[in-house]
Residue, then its C-alpha position, 0 to 999 in steps of 0.5 A: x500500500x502507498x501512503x497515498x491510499x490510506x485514508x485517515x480520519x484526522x487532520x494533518x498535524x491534529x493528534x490521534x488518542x489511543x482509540x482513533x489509533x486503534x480504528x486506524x490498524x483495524x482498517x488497515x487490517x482489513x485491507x490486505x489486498x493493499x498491504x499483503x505484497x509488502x510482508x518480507x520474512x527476514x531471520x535477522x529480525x523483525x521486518x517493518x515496513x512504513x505504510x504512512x506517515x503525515x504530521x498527525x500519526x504513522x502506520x507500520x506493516x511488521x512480520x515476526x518469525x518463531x522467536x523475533x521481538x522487540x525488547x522493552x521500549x517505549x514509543x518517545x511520548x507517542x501514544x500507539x496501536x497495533x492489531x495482529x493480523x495473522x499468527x499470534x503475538x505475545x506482548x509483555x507490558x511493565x505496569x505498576x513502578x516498573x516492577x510488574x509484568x502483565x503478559x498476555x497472548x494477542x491473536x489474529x484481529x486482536x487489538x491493543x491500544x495505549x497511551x504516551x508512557x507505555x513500555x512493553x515488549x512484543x514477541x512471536x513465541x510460538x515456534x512453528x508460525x510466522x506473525x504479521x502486524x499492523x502499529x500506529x503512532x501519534x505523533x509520528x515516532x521521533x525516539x524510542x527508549x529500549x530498557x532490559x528487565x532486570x531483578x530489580x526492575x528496567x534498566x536504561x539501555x538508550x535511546x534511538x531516533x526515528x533515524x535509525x529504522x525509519x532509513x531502513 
C-alpha cells in the first residue's frame, strides 16, 4: 500500500488518542489486498515496513518469525496501536513502578491500544508460525527508549531516533 491510499480520519498535524489509533490498524487490517505484497520474512529480525506517515500519526506493516521481538521500549511520548493480523503475538507490558509484568497472548484481529508512557515488549513465541502486524503512532515516532528487565526492575539501555529504522 502507498501512503497515498490510506485514508485517515484526522487532520494533518491534529493528534490521534489511543482509540482513533486503534480504528486506524483495524482498517488497515482489513485491507490486505493493499498491504499483503509488502510482508518480507527476514531471520535477522523483525521486518517493518512504513505504510504512512503525515504530521498527525504513522502506520507500520511488521512480520515476526518463531522467536523475533522487540525488547522493552517505549514509543518517545507517542501514544500507539497495533492489531495482529495473522499468527499470534505475545506482548509483555511493565505496569505498576516498573516492577510488574502483565503478559498476555494477542491473536489474529486482536487489538491493543495505549497511551504516551507505555513500555512493553512484543514477541512471536510460538515456534512453528510466522506473525504479521499492523502499529500506529501519534505523533509520528521521533525516539524510542529500549530498557532490559532486570531483578530489580528496567534498566536504561538508550535511546534511538526515528533515524535509525525509519532509513531502513
Amino acid at each position: 500500500m502507498s501512503t497515498t491510499t490510506m485514508r485517515s480520519a484526522s487532520h494533518p498535524g491534529q493528534l490521534m488518542g489511543a482509540r482513533q489509533l486503534a480504528d486506524v490498524v483495524r482498517r488497515v487490517a482489513a485491507r490486505p489486498a493493499e498491504w499483503l505484497t509488502r510482508v518480507r520474512l527476514n531471520p535477522a529480525g523483525r521486518w517493518y515496513d512504513q505504510l504512512h506517515i503525515d504530521d498527525s500519526h504513522e502506520v507500520w506493516l511488521i512480520s515476526w518469525l518463531p522467536g523475533q521481538e522487540t525488547g522493552f521500549h517505549d514509543h518517545g511520548g507517542a501514544t500507539g496501536a497495533f492489531t495482529v493480523v495473522l499468527g499470534t503475538l505475545v506482548e509483555s507490558q511493565v505496569a505498576g513502578g516498573h516492577d510488574q509484568m502483565l503478559t498476555r497472548p494477542v491473536g489474529a484481529g486482536a487489538t491493543r491500544s495505549f497511551g504516551p508512557r507505555y513500555i512493553h515488549n512484543v514477541r512471536n513465541s510460538d515456534a512453528a508460525s510466522v506473525a504479521v502486524s499492523v502499529h500506529a503512532y501519534s505523533p509520528p515516532l521521533s525516539s524510542m527508549t529500549r530498557y532490559e528487565l532486570t531483578q530489580s526492575g528496567l534498566v536504561t539501555l538508550g535511546t534511538e531516533a526515528a533515524t535509525a529504522w525509519s532509513a531502513a
